[in-house]
N, CA, C and O atoms as a DFTB+ gen file, in Angstrom:
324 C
 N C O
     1  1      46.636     125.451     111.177
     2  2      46.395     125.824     112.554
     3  2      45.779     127.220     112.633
     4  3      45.034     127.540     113.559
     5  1      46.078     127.960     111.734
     6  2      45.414     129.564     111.764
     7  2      44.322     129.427     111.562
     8  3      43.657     130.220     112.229
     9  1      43.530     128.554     110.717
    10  2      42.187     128.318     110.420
    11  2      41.431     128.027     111.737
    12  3      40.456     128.577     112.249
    13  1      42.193     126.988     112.115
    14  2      41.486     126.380     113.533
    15  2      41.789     127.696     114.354
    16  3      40.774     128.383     114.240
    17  1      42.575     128.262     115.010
    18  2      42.664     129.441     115.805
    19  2      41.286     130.669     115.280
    20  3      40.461     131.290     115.950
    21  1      41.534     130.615     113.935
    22  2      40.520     131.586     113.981
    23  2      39.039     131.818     114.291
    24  3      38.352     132.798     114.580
    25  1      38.765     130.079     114.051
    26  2      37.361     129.375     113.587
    27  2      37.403     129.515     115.824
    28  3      36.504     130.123     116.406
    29  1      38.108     129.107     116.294
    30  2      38.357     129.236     117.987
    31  2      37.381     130.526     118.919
    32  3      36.577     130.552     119.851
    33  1      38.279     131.818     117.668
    34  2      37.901     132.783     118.718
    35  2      36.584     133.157     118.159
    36  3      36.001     133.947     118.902
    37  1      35.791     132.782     116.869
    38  2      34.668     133.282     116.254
    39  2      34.009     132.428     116.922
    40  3      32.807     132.554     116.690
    41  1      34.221     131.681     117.586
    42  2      32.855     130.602     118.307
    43  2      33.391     130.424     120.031
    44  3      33.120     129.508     120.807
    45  1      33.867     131.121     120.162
    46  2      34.891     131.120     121.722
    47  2      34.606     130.174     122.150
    48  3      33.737     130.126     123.021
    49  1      35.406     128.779     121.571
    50  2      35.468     127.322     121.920
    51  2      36.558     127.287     122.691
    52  3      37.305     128.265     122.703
    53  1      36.898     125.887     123.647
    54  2      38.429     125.826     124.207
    55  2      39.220     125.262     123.241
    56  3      38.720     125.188     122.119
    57  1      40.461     124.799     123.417
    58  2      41.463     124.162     122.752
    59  2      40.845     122.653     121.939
    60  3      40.810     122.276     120.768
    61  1      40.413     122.083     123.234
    62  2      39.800     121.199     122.966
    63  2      38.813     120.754     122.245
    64  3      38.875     119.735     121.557
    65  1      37.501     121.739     122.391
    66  2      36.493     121.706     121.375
    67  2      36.648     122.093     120.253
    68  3      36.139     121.472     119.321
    69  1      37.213     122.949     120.100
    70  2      37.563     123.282     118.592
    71  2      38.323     122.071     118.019
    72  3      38.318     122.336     116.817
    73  1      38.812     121.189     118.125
    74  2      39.701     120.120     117.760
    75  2      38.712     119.298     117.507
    76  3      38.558     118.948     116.336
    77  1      37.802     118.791     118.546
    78  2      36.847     117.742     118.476
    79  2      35.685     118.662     117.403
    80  3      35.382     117.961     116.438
    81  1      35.260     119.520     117.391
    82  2      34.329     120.040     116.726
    83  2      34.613     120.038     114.758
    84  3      33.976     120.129     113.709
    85  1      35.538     119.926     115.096
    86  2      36.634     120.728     113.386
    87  2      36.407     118.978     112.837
    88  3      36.223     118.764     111.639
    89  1      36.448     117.756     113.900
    90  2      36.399     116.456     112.849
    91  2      35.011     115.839     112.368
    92  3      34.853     114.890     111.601
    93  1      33.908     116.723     113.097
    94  2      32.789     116.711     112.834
    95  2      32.219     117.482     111.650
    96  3      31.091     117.246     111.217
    97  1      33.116     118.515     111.078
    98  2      32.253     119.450     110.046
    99  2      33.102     119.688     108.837
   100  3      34.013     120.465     109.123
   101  1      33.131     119.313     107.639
   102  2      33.501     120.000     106.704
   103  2      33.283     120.971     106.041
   104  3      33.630     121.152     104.874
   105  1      32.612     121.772     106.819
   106  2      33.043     123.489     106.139
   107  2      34.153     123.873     107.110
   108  3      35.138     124.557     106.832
   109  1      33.821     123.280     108.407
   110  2      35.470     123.970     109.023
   111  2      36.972     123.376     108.527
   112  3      37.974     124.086     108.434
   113  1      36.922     121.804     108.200
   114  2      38.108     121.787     107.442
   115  2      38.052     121.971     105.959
   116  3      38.961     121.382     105.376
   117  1      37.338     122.542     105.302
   118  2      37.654     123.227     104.134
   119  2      37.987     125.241     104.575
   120  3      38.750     126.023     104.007
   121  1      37.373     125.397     105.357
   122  2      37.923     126.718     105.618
   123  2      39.693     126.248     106.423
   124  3      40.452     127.207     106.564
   125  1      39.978     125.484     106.674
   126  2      41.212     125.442     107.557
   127  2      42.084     124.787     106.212
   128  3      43.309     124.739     106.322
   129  1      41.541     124.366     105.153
   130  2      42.505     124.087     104.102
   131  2      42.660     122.725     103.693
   132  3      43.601     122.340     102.999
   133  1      41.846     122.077     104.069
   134  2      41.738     120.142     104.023
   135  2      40.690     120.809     102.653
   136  3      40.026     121.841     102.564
   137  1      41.021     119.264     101.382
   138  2      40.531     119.585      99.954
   139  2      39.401     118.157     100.818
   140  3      38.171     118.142     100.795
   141  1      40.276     117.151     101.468
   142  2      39.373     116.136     101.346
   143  2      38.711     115.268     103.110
   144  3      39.531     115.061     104.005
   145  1      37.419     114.940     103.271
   146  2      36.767     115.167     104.755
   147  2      38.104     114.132     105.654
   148  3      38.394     112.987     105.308
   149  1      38.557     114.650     106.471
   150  2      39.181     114.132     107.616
   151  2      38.045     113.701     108.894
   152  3      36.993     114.142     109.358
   153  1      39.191     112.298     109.175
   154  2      38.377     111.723     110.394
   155  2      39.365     111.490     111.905
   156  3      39.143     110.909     112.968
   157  1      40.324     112.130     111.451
   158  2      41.458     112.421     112.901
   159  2      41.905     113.630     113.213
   160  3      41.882     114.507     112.349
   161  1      42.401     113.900     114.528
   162  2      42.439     115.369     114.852
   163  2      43.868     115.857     113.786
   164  3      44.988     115.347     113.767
   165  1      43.559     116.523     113.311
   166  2      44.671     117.417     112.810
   167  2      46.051     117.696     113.401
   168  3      47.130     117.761     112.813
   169  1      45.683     117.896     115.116
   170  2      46.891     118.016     116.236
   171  2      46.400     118.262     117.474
   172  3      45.351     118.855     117.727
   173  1      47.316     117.714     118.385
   174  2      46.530     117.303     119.584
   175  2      46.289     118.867     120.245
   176  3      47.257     119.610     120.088
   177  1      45.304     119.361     120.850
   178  2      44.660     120.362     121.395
   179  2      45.962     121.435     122.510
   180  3      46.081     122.614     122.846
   181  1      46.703     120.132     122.728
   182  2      47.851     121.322     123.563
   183  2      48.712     121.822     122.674
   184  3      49.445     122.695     123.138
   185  1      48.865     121.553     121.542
   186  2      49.583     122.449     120.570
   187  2      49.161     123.766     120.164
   188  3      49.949     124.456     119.517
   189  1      48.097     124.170     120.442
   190  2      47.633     126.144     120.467
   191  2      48.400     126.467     121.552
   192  3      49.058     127.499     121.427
   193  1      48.510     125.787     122.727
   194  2      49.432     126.580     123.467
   195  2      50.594     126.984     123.177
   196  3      51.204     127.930     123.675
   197  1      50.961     126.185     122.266
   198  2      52.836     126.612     122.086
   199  2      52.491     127.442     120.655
   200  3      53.528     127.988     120.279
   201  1      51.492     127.682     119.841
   202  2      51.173     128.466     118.670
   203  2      50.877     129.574     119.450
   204  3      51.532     130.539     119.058
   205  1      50.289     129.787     120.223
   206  2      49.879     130.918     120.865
   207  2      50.900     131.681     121.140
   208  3      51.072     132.752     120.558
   209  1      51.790     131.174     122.159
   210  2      52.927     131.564     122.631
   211  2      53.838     131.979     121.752
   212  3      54.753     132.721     122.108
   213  1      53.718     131.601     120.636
   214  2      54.864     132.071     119.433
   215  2      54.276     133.351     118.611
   216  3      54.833     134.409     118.319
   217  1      53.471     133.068     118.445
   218  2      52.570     134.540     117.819
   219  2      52.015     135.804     118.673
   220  3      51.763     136.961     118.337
   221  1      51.916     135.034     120.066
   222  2      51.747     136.399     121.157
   223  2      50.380     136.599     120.936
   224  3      49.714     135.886     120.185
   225  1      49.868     137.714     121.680
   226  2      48.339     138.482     121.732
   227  2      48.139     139.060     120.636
   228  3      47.099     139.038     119.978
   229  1      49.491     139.801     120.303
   230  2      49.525     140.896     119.151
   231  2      49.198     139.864     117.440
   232  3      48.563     140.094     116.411
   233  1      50.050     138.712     117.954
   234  2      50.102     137.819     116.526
   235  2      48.475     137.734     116.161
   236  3      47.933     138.148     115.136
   237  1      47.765     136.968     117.485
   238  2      46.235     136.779     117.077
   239  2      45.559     137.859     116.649
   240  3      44.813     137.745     115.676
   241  1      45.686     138.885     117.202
   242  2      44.661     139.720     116.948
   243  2      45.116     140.500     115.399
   244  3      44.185     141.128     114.896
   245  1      46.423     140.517     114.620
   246  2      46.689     140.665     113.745
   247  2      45.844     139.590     112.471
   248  3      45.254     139.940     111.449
   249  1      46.100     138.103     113.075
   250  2      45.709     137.232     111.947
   251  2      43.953     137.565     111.651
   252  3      43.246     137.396     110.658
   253  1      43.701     138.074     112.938
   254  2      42.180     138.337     112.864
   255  2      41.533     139.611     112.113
   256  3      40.419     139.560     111.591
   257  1      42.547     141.036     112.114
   258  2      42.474     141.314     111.609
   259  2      43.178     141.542     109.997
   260  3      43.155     142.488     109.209
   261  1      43.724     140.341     109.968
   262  2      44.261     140.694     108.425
   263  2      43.156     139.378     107.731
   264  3      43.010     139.401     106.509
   265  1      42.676     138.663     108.255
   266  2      41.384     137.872     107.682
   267  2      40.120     138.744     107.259
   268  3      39.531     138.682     106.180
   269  1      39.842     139.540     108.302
   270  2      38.545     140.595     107.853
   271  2      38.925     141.797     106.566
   272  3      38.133     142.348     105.801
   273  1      40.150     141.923     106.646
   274  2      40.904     142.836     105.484
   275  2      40.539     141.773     104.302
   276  3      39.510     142.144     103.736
   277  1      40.846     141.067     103.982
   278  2      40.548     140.061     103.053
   279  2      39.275     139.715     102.624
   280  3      38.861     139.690     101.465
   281  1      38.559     139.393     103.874
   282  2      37.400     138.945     103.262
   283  2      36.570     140.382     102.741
   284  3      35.565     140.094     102.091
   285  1      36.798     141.848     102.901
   286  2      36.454     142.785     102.303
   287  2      37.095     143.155     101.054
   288  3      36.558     143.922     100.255
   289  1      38.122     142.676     100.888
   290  2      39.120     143.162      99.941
   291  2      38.665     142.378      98.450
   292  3      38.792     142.908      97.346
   293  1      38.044     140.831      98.723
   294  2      37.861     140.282      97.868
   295  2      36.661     140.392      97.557
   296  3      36.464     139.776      96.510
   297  1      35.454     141.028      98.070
   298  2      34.333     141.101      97.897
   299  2      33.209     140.547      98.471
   300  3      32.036     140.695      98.126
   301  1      33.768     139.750      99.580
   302  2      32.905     138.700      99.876
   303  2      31.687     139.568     101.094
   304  3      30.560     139.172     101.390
   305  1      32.315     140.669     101.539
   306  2      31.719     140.958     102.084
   307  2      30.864     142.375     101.318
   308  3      30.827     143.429     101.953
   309  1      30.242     142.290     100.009
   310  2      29.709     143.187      99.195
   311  2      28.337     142.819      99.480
   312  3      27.892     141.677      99.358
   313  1      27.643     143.899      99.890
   314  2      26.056     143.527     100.411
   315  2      25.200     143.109      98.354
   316  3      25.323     143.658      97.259
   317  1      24.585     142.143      98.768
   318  2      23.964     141.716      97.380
   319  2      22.245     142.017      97.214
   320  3      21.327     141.942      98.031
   321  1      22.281     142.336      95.967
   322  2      20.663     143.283      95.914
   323  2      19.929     141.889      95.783
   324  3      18.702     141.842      95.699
């Protein structure tokens, strides 16, 4: 679900689209942690509401920034000659 939340606010989709969008693409369920292509929703779209609510404003904007910590930390974001 953090994958999908995150993949959410980088494309400021609703609940909904991001759900329907995520069974259309496998780079988004390999970034959300699926090894193999899915063809059903993962979880029904009103379940960010109650993820939301448990992690708060502070939770998201933490997972968001402890993802960009990472993706610098590991290199990925090293400009290439």
């Amino acid at each position: 679900m953090v994958g999908l939340l995150l993949l959410k606010h980088i494309y400021n989709l609703s609940d909904v689209a991001i759900v329907d969008r995520w069974i259309e693409n496998p780079y988004w369920q390999y970034f959300s942690g699926e090894n193999v292509f899915q063809t059903q929703k993962p979880f029904n779209p009103t379940e960010f509401i109650h993820f939301r609510k448990r992690i708060g404003k502070e939770g998201v904007e933490k997972l968001l920034k402890v993802s960009i910590q990472l993706y610098w930390q590991r290199g990925s974001g090293k400009k290439k000659c």
